[in-house]
Structures are given as structure tokens and as C-alpha cells.
SERO-4910 file (N, C-alpha, C, O; in steps of 0.05 Angstrom, whole numbers):
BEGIN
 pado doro    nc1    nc2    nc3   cac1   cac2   cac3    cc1    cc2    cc3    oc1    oc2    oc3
  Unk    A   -776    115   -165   -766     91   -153   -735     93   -152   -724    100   -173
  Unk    A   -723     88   -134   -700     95   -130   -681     70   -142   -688     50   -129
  Unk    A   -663     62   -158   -647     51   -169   -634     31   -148   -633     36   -124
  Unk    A   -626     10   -156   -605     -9   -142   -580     -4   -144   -572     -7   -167
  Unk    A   -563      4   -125   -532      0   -133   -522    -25   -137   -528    -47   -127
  Unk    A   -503    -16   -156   -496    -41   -174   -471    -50   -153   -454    -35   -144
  Unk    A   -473    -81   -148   -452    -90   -122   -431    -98   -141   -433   -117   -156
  Unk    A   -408    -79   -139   -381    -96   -140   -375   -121   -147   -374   -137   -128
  Unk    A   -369   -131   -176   -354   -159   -172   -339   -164   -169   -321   -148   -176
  Unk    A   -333   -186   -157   -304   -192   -146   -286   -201   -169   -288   -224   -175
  Unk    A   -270   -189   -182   -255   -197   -202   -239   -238   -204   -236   -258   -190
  Unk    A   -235   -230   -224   -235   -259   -232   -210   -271   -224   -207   -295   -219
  Unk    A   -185   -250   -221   -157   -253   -209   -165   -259   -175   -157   -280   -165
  Unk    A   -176   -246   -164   -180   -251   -140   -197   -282   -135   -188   -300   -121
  Unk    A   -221   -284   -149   -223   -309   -146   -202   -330   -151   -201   -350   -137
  Unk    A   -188   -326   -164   -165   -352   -176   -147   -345   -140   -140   -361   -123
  Unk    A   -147   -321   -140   -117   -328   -112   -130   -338    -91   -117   -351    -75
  Unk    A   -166   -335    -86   -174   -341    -59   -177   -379    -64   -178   -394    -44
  Unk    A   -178   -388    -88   -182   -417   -107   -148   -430    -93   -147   -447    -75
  Unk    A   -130   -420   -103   -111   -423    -89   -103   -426    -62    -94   -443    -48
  Unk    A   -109   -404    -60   -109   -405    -25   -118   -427     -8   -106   -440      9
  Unk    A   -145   -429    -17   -160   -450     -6   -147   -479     -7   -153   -496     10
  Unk    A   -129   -483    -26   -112   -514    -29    -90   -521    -10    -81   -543     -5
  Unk    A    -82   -494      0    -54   -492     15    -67   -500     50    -87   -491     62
  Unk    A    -50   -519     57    -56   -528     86    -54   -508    113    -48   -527    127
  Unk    A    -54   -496    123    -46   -485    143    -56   -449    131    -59   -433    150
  Unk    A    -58   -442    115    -57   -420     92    -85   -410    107   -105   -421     98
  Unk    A    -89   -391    129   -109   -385    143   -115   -356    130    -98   -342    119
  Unk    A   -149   -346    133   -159   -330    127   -143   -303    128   -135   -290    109
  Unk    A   -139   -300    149   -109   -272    163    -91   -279    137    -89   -260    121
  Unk    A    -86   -289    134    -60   -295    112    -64   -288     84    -48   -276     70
  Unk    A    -92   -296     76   -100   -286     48   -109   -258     48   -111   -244     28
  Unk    A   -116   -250     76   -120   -224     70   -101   -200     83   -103   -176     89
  Unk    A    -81   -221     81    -50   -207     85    -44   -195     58    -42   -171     50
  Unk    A    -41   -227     43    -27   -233     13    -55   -208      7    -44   -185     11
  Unk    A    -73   -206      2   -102   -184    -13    -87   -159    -12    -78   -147    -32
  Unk    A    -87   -153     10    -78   -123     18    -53   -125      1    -56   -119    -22
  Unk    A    -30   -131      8     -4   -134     -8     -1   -128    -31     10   -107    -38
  Unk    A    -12   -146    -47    -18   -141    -75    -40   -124    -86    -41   -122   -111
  Unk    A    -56   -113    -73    -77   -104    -86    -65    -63    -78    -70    -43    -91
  Unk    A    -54    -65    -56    -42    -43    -50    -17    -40    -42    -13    -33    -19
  Unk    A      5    -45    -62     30    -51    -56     44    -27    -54     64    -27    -39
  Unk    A     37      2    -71     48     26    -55     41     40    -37     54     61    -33
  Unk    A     17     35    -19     20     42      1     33     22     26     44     33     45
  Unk    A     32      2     25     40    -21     37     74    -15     34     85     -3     53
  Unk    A     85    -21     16    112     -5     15    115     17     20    137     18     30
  Unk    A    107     39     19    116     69     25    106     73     57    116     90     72
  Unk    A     83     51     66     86     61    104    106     38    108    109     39    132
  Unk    A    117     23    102    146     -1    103    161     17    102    174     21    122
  Unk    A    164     33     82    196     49     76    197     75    100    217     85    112
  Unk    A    168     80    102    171    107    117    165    122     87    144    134     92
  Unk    A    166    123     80    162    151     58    134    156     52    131    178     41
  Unk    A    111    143     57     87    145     52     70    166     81     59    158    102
  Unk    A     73    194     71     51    213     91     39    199    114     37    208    137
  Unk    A     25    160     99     12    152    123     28    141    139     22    141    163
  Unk    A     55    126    128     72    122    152     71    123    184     67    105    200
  Unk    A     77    157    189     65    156    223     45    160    233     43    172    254
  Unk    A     24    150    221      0    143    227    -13    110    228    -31    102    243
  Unk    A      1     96    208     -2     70    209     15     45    209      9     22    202
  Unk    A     44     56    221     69     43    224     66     29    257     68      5    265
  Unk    A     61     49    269     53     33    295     26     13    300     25     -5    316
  Unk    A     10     19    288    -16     -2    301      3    -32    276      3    -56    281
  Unk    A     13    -20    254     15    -46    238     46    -61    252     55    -81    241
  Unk    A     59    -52    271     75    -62    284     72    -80    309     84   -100    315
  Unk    A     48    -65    324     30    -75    345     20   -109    331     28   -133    335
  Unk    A      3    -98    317    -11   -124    301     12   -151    298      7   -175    302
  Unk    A     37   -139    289     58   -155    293     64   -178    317     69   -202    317
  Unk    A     62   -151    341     67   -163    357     46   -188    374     51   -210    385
  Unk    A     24   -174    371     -2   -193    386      2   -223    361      2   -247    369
  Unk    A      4   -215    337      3   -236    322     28   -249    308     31   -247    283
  Unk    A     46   -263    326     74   -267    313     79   -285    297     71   -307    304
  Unk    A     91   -282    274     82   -312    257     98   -334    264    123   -331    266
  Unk    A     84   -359    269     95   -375    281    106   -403    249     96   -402    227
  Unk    A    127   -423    257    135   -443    235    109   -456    223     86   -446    227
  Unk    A    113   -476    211     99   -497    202     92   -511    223     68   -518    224
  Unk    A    108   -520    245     95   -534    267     76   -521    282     58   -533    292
  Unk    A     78   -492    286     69   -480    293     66   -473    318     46   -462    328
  Unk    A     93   -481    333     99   -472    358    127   -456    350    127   -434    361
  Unk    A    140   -458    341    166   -445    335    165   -417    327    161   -416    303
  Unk    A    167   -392    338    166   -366    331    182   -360    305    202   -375    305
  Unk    A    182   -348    287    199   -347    263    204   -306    259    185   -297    271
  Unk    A    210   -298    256    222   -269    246    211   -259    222    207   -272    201
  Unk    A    207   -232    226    196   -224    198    203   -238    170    191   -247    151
  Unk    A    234   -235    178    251   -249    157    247   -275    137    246   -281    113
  Unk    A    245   -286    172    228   -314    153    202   -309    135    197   -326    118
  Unk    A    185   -287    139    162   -294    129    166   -270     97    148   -271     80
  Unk    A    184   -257     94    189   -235     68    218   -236     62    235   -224     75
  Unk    A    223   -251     43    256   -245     37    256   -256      2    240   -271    -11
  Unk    A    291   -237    -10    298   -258    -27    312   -257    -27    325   -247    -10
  Unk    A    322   -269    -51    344   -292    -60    358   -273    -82    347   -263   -102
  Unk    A    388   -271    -74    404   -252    -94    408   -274   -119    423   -294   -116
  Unk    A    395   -270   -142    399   -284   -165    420   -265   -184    417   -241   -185
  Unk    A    443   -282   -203    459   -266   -223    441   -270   -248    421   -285   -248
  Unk    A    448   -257   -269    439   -252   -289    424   -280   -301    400   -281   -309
  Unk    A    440   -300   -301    430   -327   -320    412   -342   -293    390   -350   -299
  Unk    A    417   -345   -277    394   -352   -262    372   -337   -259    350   -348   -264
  Unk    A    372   -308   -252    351   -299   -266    337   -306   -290    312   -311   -291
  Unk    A    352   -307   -309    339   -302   -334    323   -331   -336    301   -333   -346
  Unk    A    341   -357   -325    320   -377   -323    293   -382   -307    275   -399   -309
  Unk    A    298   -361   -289    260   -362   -279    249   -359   -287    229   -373   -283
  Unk    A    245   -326   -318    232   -325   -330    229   -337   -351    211   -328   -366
  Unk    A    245   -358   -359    239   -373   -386    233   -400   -375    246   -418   -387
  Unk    A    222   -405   -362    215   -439   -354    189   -436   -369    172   -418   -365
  Unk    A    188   -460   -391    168   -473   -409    152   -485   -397    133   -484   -412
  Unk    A    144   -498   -376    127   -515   -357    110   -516   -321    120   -517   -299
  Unk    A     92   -516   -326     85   -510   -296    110   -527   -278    126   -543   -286
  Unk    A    106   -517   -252    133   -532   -240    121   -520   -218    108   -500   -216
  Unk    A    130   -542   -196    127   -543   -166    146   -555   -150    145   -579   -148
  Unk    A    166   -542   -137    184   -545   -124    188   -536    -96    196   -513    -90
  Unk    A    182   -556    -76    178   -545    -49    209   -554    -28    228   -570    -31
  Unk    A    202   -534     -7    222   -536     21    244   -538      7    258   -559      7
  Unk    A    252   -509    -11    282   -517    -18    298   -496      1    308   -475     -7
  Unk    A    299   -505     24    311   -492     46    346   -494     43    357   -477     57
  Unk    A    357   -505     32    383   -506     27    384   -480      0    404   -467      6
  Unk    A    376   -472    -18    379   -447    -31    362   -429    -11    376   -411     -3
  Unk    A    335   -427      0    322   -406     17    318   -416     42    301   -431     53
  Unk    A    338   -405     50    353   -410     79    326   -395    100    333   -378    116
  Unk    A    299   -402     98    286   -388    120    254   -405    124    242   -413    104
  Unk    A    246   -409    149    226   -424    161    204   -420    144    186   -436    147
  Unk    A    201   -405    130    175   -394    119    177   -393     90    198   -385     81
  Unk    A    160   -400     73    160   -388     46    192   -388     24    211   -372     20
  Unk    A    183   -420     15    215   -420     17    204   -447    -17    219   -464    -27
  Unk    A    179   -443    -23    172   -462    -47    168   -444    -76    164   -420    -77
  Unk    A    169   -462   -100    177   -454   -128    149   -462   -140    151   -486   -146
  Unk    A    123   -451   -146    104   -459   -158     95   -443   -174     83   -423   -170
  Unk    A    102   -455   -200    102   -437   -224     78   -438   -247     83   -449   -269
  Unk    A     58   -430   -243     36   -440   -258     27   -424   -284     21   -401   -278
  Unk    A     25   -428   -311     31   -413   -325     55   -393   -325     51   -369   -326
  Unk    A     79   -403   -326    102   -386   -319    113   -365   -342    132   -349   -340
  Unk    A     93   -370   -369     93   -361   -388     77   -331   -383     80   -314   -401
  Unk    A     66   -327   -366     45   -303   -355     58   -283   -332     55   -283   -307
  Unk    A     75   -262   -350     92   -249   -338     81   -220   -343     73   -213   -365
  Unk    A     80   -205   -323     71   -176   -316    103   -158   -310    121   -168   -297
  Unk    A    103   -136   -320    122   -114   -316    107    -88   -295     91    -71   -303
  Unk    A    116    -89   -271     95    -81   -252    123    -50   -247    147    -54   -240
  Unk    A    109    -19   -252    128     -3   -231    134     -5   -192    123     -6   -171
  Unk    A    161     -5   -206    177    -18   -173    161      1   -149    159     25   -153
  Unk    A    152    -10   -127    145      0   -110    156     18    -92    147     37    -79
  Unk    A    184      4    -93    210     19    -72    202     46    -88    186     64    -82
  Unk    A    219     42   -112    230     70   -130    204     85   -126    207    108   -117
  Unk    A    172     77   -132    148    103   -140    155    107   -108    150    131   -109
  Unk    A    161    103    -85    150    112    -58    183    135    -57    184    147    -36
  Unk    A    201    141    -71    212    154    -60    215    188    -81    210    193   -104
  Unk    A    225    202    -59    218    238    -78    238    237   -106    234    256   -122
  Unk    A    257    218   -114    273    228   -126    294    197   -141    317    191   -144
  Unk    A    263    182   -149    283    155   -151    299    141   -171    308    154   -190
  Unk    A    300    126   -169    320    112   -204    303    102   -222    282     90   -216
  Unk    A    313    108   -245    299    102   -275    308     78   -289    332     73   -291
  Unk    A    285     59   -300    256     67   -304    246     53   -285    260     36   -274
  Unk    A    220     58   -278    203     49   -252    187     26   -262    173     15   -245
  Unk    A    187     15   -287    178     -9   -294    193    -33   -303    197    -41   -326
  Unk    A    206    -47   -262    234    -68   -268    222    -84   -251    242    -89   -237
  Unk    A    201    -98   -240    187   -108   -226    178   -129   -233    154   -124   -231
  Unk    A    181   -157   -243    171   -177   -254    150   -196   -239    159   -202   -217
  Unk    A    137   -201   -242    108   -212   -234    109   -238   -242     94   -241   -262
  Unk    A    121   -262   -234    113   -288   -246    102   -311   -240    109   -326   -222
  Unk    A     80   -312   -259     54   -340   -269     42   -326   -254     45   -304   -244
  Unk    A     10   -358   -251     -8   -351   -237     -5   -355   -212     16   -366   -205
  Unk    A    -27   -347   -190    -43   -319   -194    -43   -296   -196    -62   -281   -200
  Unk    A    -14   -292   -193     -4   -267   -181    -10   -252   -217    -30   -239   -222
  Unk    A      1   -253   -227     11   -238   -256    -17   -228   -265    -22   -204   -271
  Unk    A    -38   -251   -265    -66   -237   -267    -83   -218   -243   -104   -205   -247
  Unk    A    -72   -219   -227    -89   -209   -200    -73   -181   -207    -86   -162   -214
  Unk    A    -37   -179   -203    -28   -155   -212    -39   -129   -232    -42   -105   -227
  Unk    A    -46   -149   -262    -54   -131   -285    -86   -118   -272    -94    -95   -268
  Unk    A    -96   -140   -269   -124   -134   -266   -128   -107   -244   -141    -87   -251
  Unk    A   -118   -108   -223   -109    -83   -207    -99    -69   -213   -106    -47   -204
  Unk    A    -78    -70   -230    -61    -41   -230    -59    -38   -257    -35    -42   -263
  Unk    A    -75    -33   -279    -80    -32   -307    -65     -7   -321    -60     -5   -345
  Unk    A    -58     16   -297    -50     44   -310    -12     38   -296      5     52   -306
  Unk    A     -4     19   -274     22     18   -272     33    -17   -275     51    -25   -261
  Unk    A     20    -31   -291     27    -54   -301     14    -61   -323     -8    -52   -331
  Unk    A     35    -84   -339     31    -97   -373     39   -122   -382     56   -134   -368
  Unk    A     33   -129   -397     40   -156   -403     59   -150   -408     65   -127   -408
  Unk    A     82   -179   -415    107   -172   -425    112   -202   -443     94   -217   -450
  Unk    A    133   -205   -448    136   -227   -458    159   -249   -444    169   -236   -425
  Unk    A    172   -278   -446    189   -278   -439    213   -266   -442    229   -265   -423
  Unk    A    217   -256   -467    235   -253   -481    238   -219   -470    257   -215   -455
  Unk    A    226   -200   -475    221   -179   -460    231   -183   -428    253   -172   -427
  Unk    A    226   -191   -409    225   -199   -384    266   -204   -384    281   -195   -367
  Unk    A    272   -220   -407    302   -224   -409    319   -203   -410    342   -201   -402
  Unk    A    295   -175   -431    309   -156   -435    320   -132   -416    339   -116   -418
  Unk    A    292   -136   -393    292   -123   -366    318   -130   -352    336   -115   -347
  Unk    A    316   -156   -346    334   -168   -335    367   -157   -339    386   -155   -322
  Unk    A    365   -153   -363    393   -153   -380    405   -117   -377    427   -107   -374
  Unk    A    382   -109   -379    383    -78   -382    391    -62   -356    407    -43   -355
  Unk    A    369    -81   -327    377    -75   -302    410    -82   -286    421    -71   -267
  Unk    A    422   -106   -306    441   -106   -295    464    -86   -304    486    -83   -293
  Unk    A    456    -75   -322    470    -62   -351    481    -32   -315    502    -22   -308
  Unk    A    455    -29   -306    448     -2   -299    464     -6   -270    468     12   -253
  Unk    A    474    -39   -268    490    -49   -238    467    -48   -214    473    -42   -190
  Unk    A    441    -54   -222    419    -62   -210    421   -102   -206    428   -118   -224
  Unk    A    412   -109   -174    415   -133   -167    385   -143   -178    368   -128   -187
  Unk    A    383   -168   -177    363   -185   -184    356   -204   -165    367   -226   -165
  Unk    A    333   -198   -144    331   -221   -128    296   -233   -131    274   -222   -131
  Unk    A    306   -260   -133    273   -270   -126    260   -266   -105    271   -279    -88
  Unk    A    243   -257    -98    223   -246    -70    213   -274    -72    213   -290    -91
  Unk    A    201   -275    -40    180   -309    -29    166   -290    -13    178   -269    -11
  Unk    A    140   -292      0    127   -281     21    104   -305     28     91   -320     13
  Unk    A    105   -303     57     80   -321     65     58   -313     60     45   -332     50
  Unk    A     45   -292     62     22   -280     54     20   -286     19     -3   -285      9
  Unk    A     43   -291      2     40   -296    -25     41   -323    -25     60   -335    -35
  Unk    A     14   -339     -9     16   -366    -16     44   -383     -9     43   -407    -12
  Unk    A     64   -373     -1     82   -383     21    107   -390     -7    124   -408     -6
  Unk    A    102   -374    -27    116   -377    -60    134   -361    -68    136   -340    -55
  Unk    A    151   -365    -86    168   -347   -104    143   -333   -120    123   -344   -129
  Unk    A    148   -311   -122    118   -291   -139    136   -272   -157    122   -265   -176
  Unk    A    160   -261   -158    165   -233   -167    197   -244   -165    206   -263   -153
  Unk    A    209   -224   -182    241   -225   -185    246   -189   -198    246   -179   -220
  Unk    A    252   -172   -158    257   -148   -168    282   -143   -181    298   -161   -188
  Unk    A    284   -114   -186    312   -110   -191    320    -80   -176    312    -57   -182
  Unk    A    337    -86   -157    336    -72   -135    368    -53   -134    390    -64   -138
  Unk    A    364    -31   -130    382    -11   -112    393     -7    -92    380    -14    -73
  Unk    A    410      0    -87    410      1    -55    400     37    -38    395     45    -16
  Unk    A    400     48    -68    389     75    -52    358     75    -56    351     98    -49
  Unk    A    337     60    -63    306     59    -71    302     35    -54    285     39    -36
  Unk    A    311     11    -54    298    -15    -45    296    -24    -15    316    -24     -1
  Unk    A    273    -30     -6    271    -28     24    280    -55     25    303    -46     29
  Unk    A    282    -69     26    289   -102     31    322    -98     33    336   -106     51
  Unk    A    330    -83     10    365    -79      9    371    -57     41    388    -59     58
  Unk    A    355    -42     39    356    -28     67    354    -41     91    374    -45    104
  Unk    A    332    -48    100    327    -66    117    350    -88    127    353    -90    151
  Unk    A    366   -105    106    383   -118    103    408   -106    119    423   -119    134
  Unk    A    408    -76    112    437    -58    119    439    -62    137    459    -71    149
  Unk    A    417    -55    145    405    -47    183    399    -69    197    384    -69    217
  Unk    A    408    -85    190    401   -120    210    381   -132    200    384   -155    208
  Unk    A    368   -132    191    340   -144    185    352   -159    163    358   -149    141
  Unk    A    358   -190    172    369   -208    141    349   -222    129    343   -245    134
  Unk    A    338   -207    109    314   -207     89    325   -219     65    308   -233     54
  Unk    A    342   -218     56    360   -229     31    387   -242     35    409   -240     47
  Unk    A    373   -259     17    392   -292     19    419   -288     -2    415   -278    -24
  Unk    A    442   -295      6    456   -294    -17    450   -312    -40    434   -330    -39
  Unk    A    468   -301    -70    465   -322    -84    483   -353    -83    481   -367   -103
  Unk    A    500   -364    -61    515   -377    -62    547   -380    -76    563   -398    -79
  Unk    A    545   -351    -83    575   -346    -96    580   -317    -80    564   -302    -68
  Unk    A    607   -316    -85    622   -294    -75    642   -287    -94    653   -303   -109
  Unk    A    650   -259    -93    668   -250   -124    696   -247   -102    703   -239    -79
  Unk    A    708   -261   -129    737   -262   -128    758   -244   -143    749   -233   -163
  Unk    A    777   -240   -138    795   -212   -150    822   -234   -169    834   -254   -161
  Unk    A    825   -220   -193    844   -247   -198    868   -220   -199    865   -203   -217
  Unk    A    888   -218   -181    905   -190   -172    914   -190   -193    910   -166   -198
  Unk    A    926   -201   -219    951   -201   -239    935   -190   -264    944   -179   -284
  Unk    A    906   -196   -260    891   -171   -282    871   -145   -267    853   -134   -279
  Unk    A    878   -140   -246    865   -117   -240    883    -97   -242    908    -98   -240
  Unk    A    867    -73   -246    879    -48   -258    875    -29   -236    887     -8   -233
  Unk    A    859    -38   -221    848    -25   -184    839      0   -207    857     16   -209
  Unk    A    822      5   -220    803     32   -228    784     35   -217    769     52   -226
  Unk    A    775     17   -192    753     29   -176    731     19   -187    714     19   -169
  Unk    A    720      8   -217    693     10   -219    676    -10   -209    652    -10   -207
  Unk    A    689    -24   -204    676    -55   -192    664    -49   -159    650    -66   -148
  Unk    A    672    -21   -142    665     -9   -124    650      2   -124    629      0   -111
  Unk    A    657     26   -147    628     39   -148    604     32   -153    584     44   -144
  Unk    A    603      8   -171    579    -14   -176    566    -23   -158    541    -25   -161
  Unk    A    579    -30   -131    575    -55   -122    547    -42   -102    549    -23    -87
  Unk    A    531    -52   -105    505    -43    -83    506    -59    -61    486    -66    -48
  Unk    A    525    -64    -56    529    -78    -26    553    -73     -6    557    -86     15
  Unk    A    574    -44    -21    593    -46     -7    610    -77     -8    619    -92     10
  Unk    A    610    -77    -21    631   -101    -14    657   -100    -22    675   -113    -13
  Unk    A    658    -77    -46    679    -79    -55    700    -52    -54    691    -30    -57
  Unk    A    728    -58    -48    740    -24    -48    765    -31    -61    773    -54    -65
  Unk    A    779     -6    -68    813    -13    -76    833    -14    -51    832      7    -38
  Unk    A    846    -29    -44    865    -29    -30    903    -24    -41    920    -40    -34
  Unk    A    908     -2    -57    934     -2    -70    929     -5    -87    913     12    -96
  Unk    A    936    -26   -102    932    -38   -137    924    -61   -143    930    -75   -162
  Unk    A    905    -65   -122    885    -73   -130    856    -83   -116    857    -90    -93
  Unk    A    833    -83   -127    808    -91   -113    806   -107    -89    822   -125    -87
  Unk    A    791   -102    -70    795   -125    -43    764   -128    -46    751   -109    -54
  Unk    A    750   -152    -39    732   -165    -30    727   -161     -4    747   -168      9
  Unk    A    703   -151     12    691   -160     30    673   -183     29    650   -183     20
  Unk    A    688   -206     42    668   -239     36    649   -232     42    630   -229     26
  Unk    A    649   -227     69    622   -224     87    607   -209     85    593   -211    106
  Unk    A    597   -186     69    584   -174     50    584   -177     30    560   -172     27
  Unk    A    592   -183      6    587   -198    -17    566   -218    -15    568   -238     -1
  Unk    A    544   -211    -30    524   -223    -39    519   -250    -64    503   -268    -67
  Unk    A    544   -241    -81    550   -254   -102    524   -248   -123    514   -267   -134
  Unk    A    518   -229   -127    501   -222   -137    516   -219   -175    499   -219   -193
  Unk    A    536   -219   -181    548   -212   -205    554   -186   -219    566   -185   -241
  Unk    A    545   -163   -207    538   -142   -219    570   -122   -226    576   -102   -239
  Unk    A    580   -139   -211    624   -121   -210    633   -139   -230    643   -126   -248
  Unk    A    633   -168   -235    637   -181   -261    630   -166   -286    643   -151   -299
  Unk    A    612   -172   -289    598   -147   -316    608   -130   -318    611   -121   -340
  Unk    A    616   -118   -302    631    -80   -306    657    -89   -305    667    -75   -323
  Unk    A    676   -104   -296    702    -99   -292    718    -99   -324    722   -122   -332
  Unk    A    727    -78   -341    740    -77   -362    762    -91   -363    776    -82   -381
  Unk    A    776   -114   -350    802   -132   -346    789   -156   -342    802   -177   -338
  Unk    A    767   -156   -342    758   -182   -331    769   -206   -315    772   -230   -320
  Unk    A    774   -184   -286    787   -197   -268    769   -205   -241    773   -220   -222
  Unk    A    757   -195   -245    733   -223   -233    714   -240   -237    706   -245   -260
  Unk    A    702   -255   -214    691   -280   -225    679   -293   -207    696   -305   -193
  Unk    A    659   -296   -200    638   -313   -176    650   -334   -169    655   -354   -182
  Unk    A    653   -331   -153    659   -370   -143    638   -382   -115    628   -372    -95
  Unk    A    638   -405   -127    624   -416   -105    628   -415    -76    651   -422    -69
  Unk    A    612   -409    -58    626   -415    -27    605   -426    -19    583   -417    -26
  Unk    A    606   -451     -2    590   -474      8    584   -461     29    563   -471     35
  Unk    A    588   -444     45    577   -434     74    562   -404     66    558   -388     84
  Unk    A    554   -399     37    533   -385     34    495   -396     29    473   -385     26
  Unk    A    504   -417     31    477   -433     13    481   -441    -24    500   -437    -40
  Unk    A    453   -453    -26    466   -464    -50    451   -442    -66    436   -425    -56
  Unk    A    458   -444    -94    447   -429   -112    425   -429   -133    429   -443   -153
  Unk    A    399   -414   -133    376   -416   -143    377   -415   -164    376   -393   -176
  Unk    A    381   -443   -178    390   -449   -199    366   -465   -216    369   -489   -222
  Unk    A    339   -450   -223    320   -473   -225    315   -495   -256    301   -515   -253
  Unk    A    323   -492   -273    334   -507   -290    339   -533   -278    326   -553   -282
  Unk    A    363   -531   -259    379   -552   -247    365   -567   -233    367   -592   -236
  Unk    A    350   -559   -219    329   -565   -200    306   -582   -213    300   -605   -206
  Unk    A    295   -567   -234    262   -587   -241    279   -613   -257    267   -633   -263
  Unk    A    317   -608   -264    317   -634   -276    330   -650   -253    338   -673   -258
  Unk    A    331   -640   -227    336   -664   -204    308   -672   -192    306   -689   -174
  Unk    A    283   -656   -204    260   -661   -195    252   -690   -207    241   -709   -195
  Unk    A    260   -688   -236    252   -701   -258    265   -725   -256    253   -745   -264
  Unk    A    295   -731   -244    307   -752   -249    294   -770   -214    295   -794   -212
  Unk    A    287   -758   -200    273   -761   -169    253   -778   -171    251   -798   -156
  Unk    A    232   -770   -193    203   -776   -201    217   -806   -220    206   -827   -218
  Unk    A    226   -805   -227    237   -826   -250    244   -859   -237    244   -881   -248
  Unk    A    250   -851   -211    280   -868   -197    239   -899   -174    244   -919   -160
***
């Protein structure tokens, strides 16, 4: 008698994201099995994105096509929106980072379009935010020759952090908050940026806070090349001339070009400057310093936020 094959269960992370899914208004079938594919195969999904993946020119064009027959349209859903809108992040500095991963409380914070300046995927829903995964960066495994270490990839709350582990058990781990701080701290150490990723296919959410390159990270690429995928952080670095020593290092740091010596001392490019923080930290004179600029957007500051949520709810 010939045996039954045993059918596949559907893991328990996937039930929780399709549970989710199902709550979100407009959040159509195409979309979750956008967000499925995404997460369940994020290096090949990134490596035919980057081009570096063998399958690249074989599945770069029909997945461009598909683009085109199917363009993602706003929330109203007549308004065409740009890749952009629908995959980007948010250049976070060190202490704003480090407060995404230490938020004590579920939290839901939507349409904060004044920090995520884009039609799409632009909400803070943090569910178990204590449930953080250390996932290897996708950019870095897709390229021949990339930067170390390949596990700077933060995964945060549910569903995502469980759907992550449960899939990728041999290149993701639990971590802790405090760990997650250490990432954080260590990547900037290395003059690696920190941005929070949103994607519509991810439930239309903040999910992940990479820590990105400019020679491994396709979003920072993409960015170079026109595609404005990343949001500043709402600051821009400033040069204070009477303590710079013009030694260059705040240049060589800078993963955005922004910064060069002009004589004796450092010059800023505004309009490239991300405000990301990463030339602060290195400069040995400590002659620079973020400053706010109101015509970058505001700054993803979420601390600040669930307590203007909190005083909102109160009133």
C-alpha cells in the first residue's frame, strides 16, 4: 500500500502575517504575496534587485514588466505612486536608532508623512517590539566580496521577527534589546548608516532598521542613481571651521559623499548630506554637529512621538 505524503504545514509565523494581513484595509491578496515572497526569500529577491544574483537576467525583466502592467497606485487609489513610495527608509543617527529598538510597549503610529515623506507605507506598528531577530544583510550575502559581519540586519516585533527566524533558522537569531544596541553601536563604530526600512508589501510598516554601506546596499545605490528610496534624517552636519583640523576623516567616512576638504577645512555638501551622524562620531576635534534643517523633514524620533501620541489620547 503505498504511503500518504505528509502535506506541508503552514508554519505558525505565516499564519500570524496572513492574521494580520487580513486586518489591514485595502491590504489585497497580490500584496501579501508580495510581502511572502519578500521575506520568505529575501536573497534572491535582493540579489535579482541588485543584479548580482545568476538569476538576475533571467528574472529582472518579466519582474519589471509585472511592474509595469501592475503600478502601485495611493490610498485613494487613483493616484500612481513610484517604486519609491512603496520601498524606502529613513536615515536614523545612532540614538534614534537605538530608540526603536528599546520601545517597552506595543505602539501604533500611523501617516507620519512629515518624518516619511512618501504615499505609501509610511506607519509605526510595533507589536511585541521586544521580539528582535539579527537577520545576515541581504545586500552584503548577494555580493562576491562584501563587508563584515553579515549579521547587521534588525528584524523588529511581530510578525515579521517570527516569520524571519522561523524561515531562515541557519542565517537568523534571537537577540536581545540590549544586544540589538550593541549592533547598532558597533555598525556605526565601522561608519555604517542606520536606516529604518517601511515597505507596502510589509503590511504598509516600519519592519527592519538596516545598517547599510554604500559599497553592498542596494537602496543606498539605487538612491545614487535617482531612485529617492531614502528619506533623510532631518538634520544636516555642520563644520564648526575654528576646530577643524581639515584631516580628511569625516570624508572618508561619509557614505554619502557629502563631505570633502576644501584648504583647512571640511566643506559640507547640504544637498547630499543625509544627516545620518556617522562624520560626528569620527571627527577627533569634534567639530561637527547635526543640526536641524526644516526643509529636510522631521526626524524619526519615536520616543517623542508615542509621548505626543499619549498626550493626543489624553486631551
Amino acid at each position: 500500500m503505498q504511503s500518504k505524503r505528509r502535506a506541508t504545514p503552514i508554519r505558525p509565523s505565516t499564519r500570524a502575517f496572513a492574521r494580520e494581513a487580513r486586518r489591514m484595509p485595502g491590504y489585497s491578496l497580490f500584496d501579501w504575496l508580495h510581502g511572502y515572497v519578500y521575506a520568505r526569500w529575501p536573497y534572491l529577491y535582493i540579489g535579482i534587485a541588485t543584479g548580482e544574483h545568476p538569476l538576475a537576467g533571467i528574472f529582472g525583466a518579466p519582474v519589471r514588466l509585472i511592474g509595469r502592467l501592475f503600478p502601485p497606485r495611493s490610498d485613494d487609489g487613483h493616484h500612481q505612486v513610484t517604486f519609491a513610495d512603496t520601498y524606502h527608509g529613513k536615515v536614523v543617527p545612532f540614538e534614534a536608532a537605538t530608540q526603536l529598538v528599546t520601545v517597552e510597549e506595543d505602539v501604533t503610529l500611523t501617516d507620519l508623512e512629515p518624518m516619511i515623506p512618501y504615499a505609501l507605507a509610511r506607519d509605526i506598528v510595533l507589536q511585541h517590539p521586544d521580539h528582535i531577530v539579527v537577520l545576515e544583510c541581504p545586500c552584503r550575502a548577494a555580493r562576491p566580496n562584501p563587508c563584515q559581519p553579515l549579521d547587521v540586519c534588525l528584524i523588529v516585533g511581530e510578525p515579521f521577527a517570527s516569520f524571519v527566524i522561523e524561515h531562515h533558522p541557519r542565517r537568523a537569531r534571537w537577540i536581545t534589546q540590549g544586544e540589538a544596541v550593541e549592533i547598532l553601536r558597533a555598525e556605526q563604530e565601522r561608519g555604517h548608516v542606520s536606516h529604518a526600512f517601511f515597505k507596502d508589501a510589509m503590511l504598509g510598516r516600519f519592519y527592519a532598521i538596516c545598517n547599510c554601506c554604500a559599497c553592498c546596499c542596494g537602496a543606498m545605490q539605487a538612491h545614487r542613481h535617482g531612485t529617492p528610496m531614502l528619506a533623510s534624517s532631518g538634520f544636516v552636519a555642520q563644520v564648526d571651521t575654528e576646530r577643524c583640523a581639515a584631516c580628511g576623516l569625516c570624508a572618508d567616512y561619509c557614505q554619502f559623499a557629502a563631505l570633502s576638504v576644501d584648504g583647512d577645512c571640511a566643506v559640507v555638501d547640504a544637498a547630499a548630506c543625509m544627516g545620518c551622524g556617522v562624520c560626528v562620531s569620527k571627527c577627533p576635534e569634534g567639530a561637527l554637529s547635526l543640526q536641524r534643517a526644516l526643509d529636510r523633514g522631521q526626524p524619526l524620533e519615536i520616543q517623542e512621538l508615542i509621548a505626543h501620541a499619549a498626550q493626543f489620547t489624553e486631551r
